[in-house]
C-alpha positions as CSV (number, residue, x, y, z in Angstrom):
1,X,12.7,-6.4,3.9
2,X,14.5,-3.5,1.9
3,X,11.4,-0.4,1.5
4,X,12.7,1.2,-1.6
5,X,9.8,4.0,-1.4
6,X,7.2,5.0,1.3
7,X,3.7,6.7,0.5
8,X,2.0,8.1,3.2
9,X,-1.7,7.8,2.2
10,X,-3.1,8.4,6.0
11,X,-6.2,10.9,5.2
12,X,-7.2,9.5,2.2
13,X,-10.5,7.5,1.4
14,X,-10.9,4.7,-1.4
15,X,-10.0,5.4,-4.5
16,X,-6.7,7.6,-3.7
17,X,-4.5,5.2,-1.7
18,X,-4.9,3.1,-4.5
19,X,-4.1,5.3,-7.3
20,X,-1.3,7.2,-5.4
21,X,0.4,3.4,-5.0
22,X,-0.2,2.6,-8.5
23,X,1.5,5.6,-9.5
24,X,4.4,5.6,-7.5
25,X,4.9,1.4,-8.4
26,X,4.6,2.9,-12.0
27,X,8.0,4.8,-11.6
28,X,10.0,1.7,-9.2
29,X,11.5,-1.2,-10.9
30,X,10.8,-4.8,-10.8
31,X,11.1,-6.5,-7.3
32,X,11.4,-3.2,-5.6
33,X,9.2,-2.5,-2.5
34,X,6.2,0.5,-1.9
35,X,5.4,1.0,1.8
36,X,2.0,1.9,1.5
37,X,0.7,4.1,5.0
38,X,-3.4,4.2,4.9
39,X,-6.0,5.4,7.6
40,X,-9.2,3.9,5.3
41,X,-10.3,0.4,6.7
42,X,-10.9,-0.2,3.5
43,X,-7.4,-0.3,1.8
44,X,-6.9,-3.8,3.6
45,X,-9.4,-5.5,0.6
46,X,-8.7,-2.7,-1.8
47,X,-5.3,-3.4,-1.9
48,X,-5.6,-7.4,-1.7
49,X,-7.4,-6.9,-5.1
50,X,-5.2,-4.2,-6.3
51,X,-2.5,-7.0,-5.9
52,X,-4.3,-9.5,-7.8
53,X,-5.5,-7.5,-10.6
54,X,-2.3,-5.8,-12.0
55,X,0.0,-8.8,-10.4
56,X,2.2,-6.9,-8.0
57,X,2.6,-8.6,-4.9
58,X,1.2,-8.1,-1.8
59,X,4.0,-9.3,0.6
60,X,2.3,-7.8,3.6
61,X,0.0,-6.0,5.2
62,X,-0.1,-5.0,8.7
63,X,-2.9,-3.4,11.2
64,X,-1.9,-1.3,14.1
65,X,-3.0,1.6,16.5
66,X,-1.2,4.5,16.4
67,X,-2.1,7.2,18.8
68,X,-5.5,5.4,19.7
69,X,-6.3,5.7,15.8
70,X,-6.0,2.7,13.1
71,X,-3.6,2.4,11.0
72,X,-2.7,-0.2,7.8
73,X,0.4,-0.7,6.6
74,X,0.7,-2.4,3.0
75,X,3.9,-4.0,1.4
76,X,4.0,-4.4,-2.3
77,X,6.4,-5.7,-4.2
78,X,6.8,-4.6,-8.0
79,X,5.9,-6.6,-10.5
């Protein structure tokens, strides 16, 4: 999968993740990929209904440890 932009959210607690990502989608073009980087447990759902609100896909979304901490990873795909 081509990542056409990465946004490094790690820190940040519901709502910002989500507005950072809609932001940055606002200035990619259509079927172009945001690698969304997120520490909040919470961007897994936030971003499932980001996806099906505005209708940008979610391709993927990943959970991993990284230096004993979690870590989500979110693929969308601009509408």
């Amino acid at each position: 999968m081509d990542i056409h932009k990465e946004l490094d959210a790690r820190g940040l607690m519901c709502p910002l993740p989500i507005l950072k990502a809609k932001k940055a989608l606002s200035d990619m073009t259509s079927g172009e990929v945001l690698k969304v980087l997120a520490t909040d447990p919470g961007s897994v759902r936030d971003f499932q209904a980001f996806a099906r609100q505005t209708g940008n896909e979610l391709v993927e979304q990943q959970a991993l440890e990284v230096n004993g901490q979690p870590e989500y990873v979110h693929f969308l795909r601009r509408r």
